[in-house]
Phi, psi and omega in degrees: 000144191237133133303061197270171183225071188085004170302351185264026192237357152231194184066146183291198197279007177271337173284328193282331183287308166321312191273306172324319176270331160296316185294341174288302173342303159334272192335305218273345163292334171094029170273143164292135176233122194269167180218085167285113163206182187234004183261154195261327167312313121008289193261338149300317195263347197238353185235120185302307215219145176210158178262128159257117169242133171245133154041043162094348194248141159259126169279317190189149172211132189187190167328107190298000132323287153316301355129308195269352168238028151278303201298321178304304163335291183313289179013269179320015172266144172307328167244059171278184206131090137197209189219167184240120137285083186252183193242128152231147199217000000 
C-alpha cells in the first residue's frame, strides 16, 4: 500500500508528470493507493472510492463521485471544513 499526502502541490511540472505516471503504474499493478487530499480533481481522477472526514468524523464513504459532490454541496453551507480521502485499489 502506497500513502501519498499531497504530492502534486510541490515540485515543478516534470516532478508532477513523474509522479502521476508512477502513480498510474501503481494502479494498474493492482496496489492500493491511499490519496489524502483536499483537490477534488485529484481525488476524482485517481480514486475509485474516497472517505468524507469532517473535524475527525466520517461523514460518508462510497464512490468517490459520489462522495465528492455530497462534500461539494456541503461546502457551500456557513459551516464547512473538511477533507476528502481517497482509495484507489
Amino acid at each position: 500500500m502506497l500513502l501519498v499526502d499531497e504530492i502534486w502541490g510541490v515540485g515543478d511540472e516534470e516532478f508532477t508528470i513523474k509522479s502521476t505516471q508512477s502513480m498510474l503504474d501503481m494502479a494498474r499493478s493492482n496496489r492500493t493507493i491511499v490519496v489524502v487530499s483536499h483537490s477534488m480533481e485529484l481525488v476524482r481522477d485517481f480514486c475509485d472510492r474516497a472517505v468524507w472526514l469532517d473535524h475527525g468524523r466520517t461523514r460518508m464513504v462510497g464512490p468517490s463521485a459520489d462522495v465528492i459532490r455530497a462534500y461539494t454541496d456541503a461546502v457551500t453551507a456557513p459551516d464547512a471544513g473538511s477533507a476528502v480521502i481517497g482509495v484507489e485499489a
